[in-house]
Backbone bond lengths (Angstrom), bond angles and torsions (degrees), N, CA, C in turn:
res aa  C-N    CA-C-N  psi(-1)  N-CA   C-N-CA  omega(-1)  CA-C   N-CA-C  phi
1 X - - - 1.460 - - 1.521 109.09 -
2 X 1.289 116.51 141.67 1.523 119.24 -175.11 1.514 92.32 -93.82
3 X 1.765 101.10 136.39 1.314 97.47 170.16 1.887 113.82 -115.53
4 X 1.922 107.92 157.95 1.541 89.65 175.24 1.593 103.17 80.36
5 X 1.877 107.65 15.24 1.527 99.03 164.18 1.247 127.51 -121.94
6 X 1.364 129.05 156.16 1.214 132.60 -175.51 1.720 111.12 -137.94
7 X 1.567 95.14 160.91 1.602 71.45 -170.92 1.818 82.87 -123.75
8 X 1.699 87.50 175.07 1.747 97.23 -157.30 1.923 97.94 -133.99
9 X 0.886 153.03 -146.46 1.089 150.28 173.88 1.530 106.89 -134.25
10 X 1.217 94.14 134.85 1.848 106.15 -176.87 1.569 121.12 -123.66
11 X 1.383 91.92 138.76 1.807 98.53 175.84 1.141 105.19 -63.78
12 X 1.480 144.08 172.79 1.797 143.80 117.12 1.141 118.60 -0.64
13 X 1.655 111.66 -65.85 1.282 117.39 -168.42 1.378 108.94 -71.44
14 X 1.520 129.53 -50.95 1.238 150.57 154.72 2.009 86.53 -5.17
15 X 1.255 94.24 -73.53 1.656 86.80 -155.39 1.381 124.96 -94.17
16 X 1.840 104.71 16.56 1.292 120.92 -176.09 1.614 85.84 -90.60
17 X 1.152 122.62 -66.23 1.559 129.20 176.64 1.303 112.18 -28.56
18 X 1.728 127.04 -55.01 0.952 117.53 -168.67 1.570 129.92 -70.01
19 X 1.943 94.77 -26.52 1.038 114.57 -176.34 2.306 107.90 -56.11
20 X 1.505 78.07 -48.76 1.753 90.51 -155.59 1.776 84.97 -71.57
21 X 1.319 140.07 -15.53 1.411 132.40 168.33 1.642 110.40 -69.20
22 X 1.557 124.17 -48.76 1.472 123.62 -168.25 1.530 98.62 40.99
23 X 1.669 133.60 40.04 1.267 108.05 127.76 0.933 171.90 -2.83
24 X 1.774 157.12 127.71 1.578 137.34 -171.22 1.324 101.84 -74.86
25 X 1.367 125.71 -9.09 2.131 119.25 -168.90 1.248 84.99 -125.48
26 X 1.661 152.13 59.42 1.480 134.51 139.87 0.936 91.88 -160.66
27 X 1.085 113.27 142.04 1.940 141.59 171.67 1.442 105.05 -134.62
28 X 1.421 120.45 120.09 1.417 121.95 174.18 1.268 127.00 -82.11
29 X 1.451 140.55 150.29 1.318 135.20 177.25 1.639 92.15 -150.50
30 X 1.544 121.30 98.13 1.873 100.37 -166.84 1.618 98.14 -86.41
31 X 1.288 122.70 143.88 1.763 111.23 33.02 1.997 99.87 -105.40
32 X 1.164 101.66 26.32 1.582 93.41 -171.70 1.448 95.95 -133.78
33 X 2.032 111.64 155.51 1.020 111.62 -173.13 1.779 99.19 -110.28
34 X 1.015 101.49 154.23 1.267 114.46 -173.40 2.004 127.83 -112.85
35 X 1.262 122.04 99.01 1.506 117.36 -98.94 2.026 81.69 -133.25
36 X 1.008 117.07 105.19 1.789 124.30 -161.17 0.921 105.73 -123.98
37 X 1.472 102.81 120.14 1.906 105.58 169.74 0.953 116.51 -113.26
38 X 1.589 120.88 108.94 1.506 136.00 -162.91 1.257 108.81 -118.29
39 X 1.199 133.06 176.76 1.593 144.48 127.41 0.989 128.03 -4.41
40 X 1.265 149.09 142.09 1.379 138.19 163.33 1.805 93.84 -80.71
41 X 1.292 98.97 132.74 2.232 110.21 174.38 1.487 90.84 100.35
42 X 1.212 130.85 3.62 1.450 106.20 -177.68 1.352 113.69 -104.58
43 X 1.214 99.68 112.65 1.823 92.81 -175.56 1.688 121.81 -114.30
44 X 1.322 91.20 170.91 1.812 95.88 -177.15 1.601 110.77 -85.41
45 X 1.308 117.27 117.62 1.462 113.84 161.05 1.271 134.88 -54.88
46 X 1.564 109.63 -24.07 1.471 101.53 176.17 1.389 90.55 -162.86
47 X 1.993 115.35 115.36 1.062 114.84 -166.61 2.105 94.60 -112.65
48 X 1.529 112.74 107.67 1.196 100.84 -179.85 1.658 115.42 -68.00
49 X 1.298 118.33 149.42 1.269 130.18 174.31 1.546 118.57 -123.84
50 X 0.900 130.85 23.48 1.495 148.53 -142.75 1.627 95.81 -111.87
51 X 1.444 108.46 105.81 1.512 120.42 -175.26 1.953 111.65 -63.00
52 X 1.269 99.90 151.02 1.982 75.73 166.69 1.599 97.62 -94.26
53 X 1.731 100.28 169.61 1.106 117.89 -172.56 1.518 108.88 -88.18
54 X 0.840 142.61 -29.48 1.626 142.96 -172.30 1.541 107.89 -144.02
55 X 1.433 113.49 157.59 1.150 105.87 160.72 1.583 117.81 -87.81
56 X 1.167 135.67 133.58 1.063 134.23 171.84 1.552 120.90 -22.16
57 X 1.265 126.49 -36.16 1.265 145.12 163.79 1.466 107.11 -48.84
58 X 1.549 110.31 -65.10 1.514 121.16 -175.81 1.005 97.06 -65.13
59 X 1.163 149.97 -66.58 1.470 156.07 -156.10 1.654 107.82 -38.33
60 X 1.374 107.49 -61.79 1.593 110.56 171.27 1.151 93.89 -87.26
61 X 1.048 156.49 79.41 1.345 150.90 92.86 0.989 114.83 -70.62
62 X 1.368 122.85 -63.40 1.512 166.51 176.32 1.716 111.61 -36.28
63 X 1.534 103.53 -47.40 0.909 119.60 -176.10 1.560 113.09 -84.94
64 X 1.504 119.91 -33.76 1.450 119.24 153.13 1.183 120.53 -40.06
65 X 1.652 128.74 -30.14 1.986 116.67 -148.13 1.731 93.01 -121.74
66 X 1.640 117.09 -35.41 1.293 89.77 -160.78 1.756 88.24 -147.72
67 X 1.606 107.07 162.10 1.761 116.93 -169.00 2.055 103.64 -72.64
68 X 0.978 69.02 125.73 1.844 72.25 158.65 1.452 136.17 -71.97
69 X 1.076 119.48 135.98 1.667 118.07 171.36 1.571 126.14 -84.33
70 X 1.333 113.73 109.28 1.457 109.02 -175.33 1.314 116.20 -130.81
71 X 1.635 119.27 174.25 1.826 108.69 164.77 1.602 83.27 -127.58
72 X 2.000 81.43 166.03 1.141 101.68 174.34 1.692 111.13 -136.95
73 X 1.506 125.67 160.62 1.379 101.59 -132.24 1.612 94.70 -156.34
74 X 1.012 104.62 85.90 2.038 112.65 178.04 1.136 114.76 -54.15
75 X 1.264 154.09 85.25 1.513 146.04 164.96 1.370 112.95 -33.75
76 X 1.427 136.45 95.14 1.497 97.81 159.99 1.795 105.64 -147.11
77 X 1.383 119.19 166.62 1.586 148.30 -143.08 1.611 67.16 -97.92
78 X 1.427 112.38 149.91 1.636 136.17 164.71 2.449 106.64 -128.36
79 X 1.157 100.23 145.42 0.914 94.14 169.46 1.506 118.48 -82.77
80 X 1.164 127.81 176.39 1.762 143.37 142.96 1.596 77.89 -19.36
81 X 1.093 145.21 -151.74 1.380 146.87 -170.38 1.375 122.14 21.23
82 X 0.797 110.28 -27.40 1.894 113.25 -177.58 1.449 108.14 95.11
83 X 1.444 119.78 5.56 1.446 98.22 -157.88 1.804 102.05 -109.39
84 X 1.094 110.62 168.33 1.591 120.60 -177.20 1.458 100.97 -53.75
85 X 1.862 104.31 125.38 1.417 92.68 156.57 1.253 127.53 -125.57
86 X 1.194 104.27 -14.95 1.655 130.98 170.69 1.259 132.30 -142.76
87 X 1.232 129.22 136.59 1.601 130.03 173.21 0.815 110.19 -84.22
88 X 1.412 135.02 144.78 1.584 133.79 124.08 1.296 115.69 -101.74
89 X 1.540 85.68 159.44 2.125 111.94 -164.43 1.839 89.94 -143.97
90 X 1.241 89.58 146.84 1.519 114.18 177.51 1.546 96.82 -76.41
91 X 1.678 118.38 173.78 1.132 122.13 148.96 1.726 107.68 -129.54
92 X 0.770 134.36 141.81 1.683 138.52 -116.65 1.792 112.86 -160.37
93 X 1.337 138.35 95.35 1.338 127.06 -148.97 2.023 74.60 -90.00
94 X 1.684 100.58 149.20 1.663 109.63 163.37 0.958 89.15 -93.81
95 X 2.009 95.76 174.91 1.573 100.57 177.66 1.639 93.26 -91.41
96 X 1.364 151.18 29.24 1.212 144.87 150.69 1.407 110.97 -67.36
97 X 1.176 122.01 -12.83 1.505 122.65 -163.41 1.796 120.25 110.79
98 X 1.368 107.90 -29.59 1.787 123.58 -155.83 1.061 75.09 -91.66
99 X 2.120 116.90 158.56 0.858 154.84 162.42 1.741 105.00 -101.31
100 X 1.342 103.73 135.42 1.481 121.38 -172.13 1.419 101.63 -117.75
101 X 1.722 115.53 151.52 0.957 116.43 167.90 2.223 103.43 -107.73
102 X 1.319 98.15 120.39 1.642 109.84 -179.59 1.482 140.74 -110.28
103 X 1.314 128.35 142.21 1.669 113.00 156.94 1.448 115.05 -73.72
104 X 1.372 101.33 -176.69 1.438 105.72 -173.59 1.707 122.26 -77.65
105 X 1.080 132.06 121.22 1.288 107.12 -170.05 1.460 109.99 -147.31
106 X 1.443 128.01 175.59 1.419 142.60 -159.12 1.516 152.23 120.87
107 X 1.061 142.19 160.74 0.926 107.14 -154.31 1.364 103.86 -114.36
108 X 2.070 91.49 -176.75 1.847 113.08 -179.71 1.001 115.02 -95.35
109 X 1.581 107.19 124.55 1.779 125.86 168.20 1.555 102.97 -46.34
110 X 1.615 97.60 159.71 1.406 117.51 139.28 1.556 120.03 -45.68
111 X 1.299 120.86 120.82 1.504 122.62 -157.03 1.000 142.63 47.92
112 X 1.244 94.33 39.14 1.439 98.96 -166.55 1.649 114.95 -116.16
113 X 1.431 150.58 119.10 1.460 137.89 -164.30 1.353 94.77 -83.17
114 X 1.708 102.69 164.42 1.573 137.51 170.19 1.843 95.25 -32.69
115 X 1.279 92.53 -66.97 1.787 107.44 -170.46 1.618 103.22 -46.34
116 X 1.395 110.04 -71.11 1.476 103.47 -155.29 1.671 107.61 -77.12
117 X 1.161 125.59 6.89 1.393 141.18 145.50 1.452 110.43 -53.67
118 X 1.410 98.45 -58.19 1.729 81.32 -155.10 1.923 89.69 -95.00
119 X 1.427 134.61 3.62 1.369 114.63 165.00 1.442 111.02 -90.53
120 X 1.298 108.27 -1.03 1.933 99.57 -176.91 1.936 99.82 -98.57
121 X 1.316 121.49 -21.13 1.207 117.76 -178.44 1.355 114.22 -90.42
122 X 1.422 112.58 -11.17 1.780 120.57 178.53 1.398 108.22 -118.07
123 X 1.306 112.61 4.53 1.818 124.24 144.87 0.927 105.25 -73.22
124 X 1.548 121.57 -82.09 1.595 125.89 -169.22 1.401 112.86 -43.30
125 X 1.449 115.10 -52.84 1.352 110.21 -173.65 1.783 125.59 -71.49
126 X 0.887 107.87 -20.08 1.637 123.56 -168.95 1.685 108.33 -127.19
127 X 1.632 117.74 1.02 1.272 122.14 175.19 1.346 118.97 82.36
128 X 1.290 125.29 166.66 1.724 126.88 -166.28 1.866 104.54 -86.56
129 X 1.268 96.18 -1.13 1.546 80.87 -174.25 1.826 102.61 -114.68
130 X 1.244 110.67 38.16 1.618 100.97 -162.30 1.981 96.43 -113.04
131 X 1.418 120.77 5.32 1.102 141.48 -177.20 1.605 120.75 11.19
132 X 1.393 108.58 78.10 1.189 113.65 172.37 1.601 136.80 -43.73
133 X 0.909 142.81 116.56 1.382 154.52 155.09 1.289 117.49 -42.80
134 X 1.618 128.47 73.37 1.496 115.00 -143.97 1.873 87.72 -88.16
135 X 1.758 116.28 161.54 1.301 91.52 -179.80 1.496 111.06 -97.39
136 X 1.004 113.25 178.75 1.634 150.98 -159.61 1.429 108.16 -76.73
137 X 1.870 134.77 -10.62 0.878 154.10 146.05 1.586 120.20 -136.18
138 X 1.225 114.32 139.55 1.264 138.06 -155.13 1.886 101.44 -82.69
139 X 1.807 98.81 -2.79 2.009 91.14 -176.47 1.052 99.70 -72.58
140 X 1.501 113.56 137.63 1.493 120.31 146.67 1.584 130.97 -48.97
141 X 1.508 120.65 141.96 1.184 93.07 -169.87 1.678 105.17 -90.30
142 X 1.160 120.11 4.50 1.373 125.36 151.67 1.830 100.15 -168.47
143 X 1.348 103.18 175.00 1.396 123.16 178.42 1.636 116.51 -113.73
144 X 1.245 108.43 115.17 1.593 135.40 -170.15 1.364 95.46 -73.03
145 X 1.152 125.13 129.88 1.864 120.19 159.20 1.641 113.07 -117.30
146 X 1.248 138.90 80.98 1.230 154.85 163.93 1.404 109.55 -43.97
147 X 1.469 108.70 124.05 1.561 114.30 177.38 1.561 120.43 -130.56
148 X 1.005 127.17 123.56 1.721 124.25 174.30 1.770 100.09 -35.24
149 X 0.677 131.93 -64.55 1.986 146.86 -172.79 2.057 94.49 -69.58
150 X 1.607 94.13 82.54 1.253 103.62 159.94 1.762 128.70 -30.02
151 X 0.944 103.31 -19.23 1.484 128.80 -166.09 1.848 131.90 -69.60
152 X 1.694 70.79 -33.88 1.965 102.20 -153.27 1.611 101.77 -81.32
153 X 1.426 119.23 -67.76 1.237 117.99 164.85 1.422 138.77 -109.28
154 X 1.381 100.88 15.47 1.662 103.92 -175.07 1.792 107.10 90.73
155 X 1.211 98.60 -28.07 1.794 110.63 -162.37 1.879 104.48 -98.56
156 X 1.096 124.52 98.04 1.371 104.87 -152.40 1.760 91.38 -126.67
157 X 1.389 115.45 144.20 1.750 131.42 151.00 1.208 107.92 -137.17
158 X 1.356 101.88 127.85 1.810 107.14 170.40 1.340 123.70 -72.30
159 X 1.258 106.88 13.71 1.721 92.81 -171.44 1.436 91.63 -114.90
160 X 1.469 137.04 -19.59 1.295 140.58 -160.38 0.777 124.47 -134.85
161 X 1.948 149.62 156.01 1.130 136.34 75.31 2.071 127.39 -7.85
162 X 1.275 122.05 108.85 1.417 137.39 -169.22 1.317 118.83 -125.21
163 X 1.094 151.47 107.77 1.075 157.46 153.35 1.778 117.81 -92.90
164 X 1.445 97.37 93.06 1.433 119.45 -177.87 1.421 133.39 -72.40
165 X 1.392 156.92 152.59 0.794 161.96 122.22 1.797 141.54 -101.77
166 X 1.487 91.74 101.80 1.793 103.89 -166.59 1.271 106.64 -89.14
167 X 1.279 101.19 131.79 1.621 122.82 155.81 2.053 118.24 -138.88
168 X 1.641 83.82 137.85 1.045 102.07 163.02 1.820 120.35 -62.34
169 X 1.196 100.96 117.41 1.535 120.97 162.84 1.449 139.26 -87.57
170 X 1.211 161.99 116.34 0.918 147.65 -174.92 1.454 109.62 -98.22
171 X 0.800 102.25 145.14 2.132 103.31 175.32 1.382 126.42 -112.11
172 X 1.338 120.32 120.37 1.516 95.45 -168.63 1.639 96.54 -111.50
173 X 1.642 122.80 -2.45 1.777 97.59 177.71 1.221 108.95 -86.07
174 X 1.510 104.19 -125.34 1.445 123.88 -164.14 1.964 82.42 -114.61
175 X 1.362 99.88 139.15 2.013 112.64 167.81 1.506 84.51 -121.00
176 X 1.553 74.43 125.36 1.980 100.72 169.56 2.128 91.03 -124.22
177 X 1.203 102.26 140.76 1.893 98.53 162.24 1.237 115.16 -73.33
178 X 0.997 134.96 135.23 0.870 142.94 -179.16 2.061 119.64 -145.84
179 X 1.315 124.52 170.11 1.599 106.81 -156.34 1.397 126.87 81.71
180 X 1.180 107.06 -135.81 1.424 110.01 155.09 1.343 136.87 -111.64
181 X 1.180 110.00 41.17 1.666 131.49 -172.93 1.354 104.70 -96.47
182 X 1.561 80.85 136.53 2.026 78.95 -176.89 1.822 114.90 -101.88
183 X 1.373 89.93 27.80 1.783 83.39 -163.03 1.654 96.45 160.24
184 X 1.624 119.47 146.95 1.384 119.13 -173.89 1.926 77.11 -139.42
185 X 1.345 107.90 158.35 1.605 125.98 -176.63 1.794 106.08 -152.99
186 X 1.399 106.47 127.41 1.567 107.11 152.74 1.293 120.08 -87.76
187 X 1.039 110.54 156.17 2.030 101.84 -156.34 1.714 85.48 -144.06
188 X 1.508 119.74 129.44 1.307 103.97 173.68 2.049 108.91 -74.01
189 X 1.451 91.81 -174.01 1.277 77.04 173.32 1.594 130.17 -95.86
190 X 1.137 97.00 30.87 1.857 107.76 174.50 1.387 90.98 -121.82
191 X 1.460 149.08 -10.35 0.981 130.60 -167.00 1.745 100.87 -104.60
192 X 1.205 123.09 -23.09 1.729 139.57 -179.32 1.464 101.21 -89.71
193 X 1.394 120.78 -18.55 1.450 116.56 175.95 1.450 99.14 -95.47
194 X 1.727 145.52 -24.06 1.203 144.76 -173.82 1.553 107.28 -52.82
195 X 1.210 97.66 148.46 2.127 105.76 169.95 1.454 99.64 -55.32
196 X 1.618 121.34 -46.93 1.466 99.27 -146.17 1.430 96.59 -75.64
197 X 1.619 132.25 -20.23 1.977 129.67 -175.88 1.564 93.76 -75.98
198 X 1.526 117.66 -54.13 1.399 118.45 172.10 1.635 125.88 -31.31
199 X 1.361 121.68 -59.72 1.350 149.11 144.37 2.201 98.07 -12.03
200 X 1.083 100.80 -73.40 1.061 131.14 -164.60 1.672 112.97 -58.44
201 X 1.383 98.25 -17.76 1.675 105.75 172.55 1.570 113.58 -95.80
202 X 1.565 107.36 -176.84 1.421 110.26 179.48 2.034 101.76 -152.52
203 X 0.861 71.47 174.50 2.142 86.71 174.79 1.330 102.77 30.82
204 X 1.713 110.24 48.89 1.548 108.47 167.54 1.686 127.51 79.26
205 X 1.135 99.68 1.33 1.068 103.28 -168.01 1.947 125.11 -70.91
206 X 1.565 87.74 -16.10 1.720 97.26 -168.91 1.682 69.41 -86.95
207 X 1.079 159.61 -7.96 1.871 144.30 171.18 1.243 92.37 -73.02
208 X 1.260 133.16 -26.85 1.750 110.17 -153.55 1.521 102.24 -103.43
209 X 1.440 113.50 -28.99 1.377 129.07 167.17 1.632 116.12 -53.85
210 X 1.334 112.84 -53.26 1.678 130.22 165.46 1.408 95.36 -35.18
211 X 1.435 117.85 -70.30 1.399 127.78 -150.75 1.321 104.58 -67.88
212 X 1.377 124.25 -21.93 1.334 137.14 -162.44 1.545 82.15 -78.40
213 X 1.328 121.23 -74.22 1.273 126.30 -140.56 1.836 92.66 -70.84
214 X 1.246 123.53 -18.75 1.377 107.50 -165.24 1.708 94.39 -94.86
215 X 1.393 119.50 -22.87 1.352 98.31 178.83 2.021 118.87 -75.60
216 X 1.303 91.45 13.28 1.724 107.23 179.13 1.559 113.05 -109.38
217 X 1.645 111.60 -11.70 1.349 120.98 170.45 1.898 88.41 76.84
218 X 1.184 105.61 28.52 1.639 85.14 163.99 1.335 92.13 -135.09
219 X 1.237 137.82 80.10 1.473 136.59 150.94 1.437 96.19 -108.48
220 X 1.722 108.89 136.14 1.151 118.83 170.18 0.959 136.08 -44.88
């Protein structure tokens, strides 16, 4: 944690400068600079520089006219055999208030590939040390279609039109939650296929998990 900071409002240039300096007194976060009065020798271990993609404004605009591109991303433990032995699912506060149990999900930037999509969203979400196994071909093992109108495909988000792409992941570090996750769980696979974990999901997600496990020939 940086201590002794405040943040101030920044031009472009403001934070193009600061960026190409990486200084001991500026840490960027755009559109604002983020402004620390430390020690001289005290430095930041990990100073993010990572622009946002839309303005919140644009974003729902955006999200009114046309579907989004995203992946979606099964965590799960394989035995000596290779084969599925456990899931993990996030647990996830909505903005209704309820806590959900989830896979990993979100979407792809502008320039951004299949791959480094789904290792920056199963970093962030599950932490830098949870070291994904990205696979060896880029097919989905099926395609999710997310709709505002609960109705349409079973697969539902209220904020969007979504056009998904799931793959199974394997994990070989340590998953810590991390973001806004309130909790990460290994679930065997009779226990992620049960009503009461099933119960426990939302926007389709115990469908995409099913599908997960049957395109591995281990659905119950």
């Amino acid at each position: 944690r940086l201590p002794d900071c405040h943040y101030q409002p920044a031009t472009y240039e403001q934070a193009t400068e600061a960026r190409a300096q990486r200084d001991d007194h500026v840490a960027v976060r755009w559109p604002r600079l983020l402004v620390c009065s430390r020690p001289r020798g005290w430095r930041v271990q990990d100073i993010s520089t990572t622009t946002t993609w839309l303005r919140e404004e644009d974003l729902s605009w955006v999200r009114e006219r046309v579907p989004l591109v995203c992946v979606d991303a099964v965590p799960v433990r394989l035995d000596h055999l290779g084969q599925v032995e456990k899931v993990g699912l996030l647990l996830r506060a909505l903005p209704d208030g309820t806590v959900s149990r989830a896979i990993v999900t979100g979407r792809i930037l502008r320039d951004e590939t299949v791959r480094e999509a789904l290792w920056r969203h199963l970093t962030k979400d599950l932490g830098p040390d949870c070291d994904p196994q990205l696979p060896a071909s880029i097919t989905p093992f099926t395609v999710v279609e997310y709709f505002p109108d609960p109705h349409r495909t079973g697969f539902h988000d209220p904020r969007q039109h979504t056009v998904s792409l799931a793959y199974v992941v394997p994990m070989n570090g340590d998953c810590e939650p991390a973001e806004d996750a309130l909790d990460f769980a290994w679930l065997t696979v009779e226990e992620v296929t049960s009503l009461g974990v099933v119960s426990e999901m939302s926007q389709g997600h115990d469908r995409v998990v099913r599908h997960a496990l049957a395109s591995c020939r281990r659905l119950p």
